[in-house]
C-alpha positions as CSV (number, residue, x, y, z in Angstrom):
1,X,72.9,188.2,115.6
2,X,74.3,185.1,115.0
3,X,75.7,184.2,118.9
4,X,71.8,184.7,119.4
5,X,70.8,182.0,116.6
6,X,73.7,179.6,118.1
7,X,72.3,180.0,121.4
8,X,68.6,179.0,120.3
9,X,69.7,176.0,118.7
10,X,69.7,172.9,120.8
11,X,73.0,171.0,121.3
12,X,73.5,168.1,119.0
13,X,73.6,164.6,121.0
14,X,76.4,162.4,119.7
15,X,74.2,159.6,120.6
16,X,72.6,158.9,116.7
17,X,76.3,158.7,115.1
18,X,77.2,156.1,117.5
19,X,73.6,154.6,117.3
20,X,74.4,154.3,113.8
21,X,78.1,153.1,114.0
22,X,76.9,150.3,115.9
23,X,74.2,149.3,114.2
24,X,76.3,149.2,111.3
25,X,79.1,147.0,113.2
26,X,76.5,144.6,114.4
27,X,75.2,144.2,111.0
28,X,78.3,143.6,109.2
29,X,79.5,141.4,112.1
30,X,75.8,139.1,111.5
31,X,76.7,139.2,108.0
32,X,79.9,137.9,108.1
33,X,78.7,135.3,110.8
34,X,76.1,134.2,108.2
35,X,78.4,134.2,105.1
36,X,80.9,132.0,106.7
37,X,78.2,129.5,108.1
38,X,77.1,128.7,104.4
39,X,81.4,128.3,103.3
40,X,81.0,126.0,106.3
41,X,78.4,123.9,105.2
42,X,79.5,124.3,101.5
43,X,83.1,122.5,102.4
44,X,81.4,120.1,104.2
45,X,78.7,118.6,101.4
46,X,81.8,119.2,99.0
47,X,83.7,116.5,101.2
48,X,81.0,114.1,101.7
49,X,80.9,114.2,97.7
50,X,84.6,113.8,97.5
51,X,84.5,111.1,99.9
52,X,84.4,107.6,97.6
53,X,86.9,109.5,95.4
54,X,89.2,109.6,97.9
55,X,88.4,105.8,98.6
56,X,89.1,104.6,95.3
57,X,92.2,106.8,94.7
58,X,93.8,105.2,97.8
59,X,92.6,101.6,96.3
60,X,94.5,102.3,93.1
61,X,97.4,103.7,95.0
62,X,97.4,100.1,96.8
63,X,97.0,98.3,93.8
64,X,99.6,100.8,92.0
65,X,102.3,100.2,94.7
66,X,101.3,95.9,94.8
67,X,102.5,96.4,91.2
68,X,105.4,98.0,91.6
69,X,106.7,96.1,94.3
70,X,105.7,92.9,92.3
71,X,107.9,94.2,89.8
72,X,111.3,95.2,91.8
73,X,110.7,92.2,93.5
74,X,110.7,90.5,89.6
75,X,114.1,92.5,88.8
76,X,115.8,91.5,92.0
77,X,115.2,87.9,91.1
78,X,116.9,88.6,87.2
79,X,113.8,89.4,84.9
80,X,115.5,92.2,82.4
81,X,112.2,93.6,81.5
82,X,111.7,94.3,85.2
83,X,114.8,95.9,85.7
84,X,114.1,98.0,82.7
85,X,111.3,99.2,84.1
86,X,112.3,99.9,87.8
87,X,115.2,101.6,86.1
88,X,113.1,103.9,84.3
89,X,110.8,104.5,87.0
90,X,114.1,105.3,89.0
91,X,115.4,107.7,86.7
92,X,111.7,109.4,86.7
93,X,111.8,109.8,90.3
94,X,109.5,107.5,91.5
95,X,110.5,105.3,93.9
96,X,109.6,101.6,94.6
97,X,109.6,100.4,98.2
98,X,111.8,97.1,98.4
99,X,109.8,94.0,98.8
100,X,111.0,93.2,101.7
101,X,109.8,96.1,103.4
102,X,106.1,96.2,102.0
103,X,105.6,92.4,103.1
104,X,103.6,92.3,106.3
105,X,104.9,91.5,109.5
C-alpha cells in the first residue's frame, strides 16, 4: 500500500529551498551593505568633529617643541637651569631637536 501512496504524491521541486536560500543571502547581503553605510558616515561626522582638535593639538605641539628648542638652545649657551631641564627631559626620553636643526632654512 504504501509504493501506491508514494506514487500519488507529486515530486517535491527543490526550487522553494533555494528560493528561500537566496532570498535569505540577498537580504543579509542588503543588510550588511546598509549597516556599513551608516559606520561610514558615522566615522566621517566623528572626523569633521575631531577636526579643530586635531588643529590645536598640532599648535601646541609647535609651540611645545619652540619651547624646548628655546631651551636646549639656552643650555648650549651655559644657563644651568636649562641644562637641568634638558637633562631631565633626556633621562625621560623625550628628545629635543638641536637648534640648529629646527631653524629654517
Amino acid at each position: 500500500m504504501q509504493s501506491q501512496d508514494e506514487e500519488a504524491l507529486p515530486a517535491r521541486s527543490v526550487f522553494v529551498p533555494i528560493l528561500l536560500v537566496a532570498l535569505s543571502l540577498c537580504s543579509w547581503s542588503g543588510f550588511q551593505t546598509l549597516q556599513l553605510i551608516r559606520e561610514q558616515q558615522q566615522l566621517e561626522a566623528m572626523k569633521v568633529n575631531l577636526a579643530p582638535q586635531e588643529l590645536a593639538a598640532t599648535k601646541l605641539r609647535s609651540a611645545l617643541d619652540q619651547v624646548a628648542t628655546a631651551t636646549a638652545k639656552l643650555a648650549g649657551e651655559g644657563n644651568g637651569n636649562a641644562r637641568l631641564i634638558v637633562e631631565q627631559l633626556r633621562s625621560r626620553g623625550v628628545t629635543i631637536n638641536s637648534p640648529a636643526a629646527s631653524a629654517p632654512r
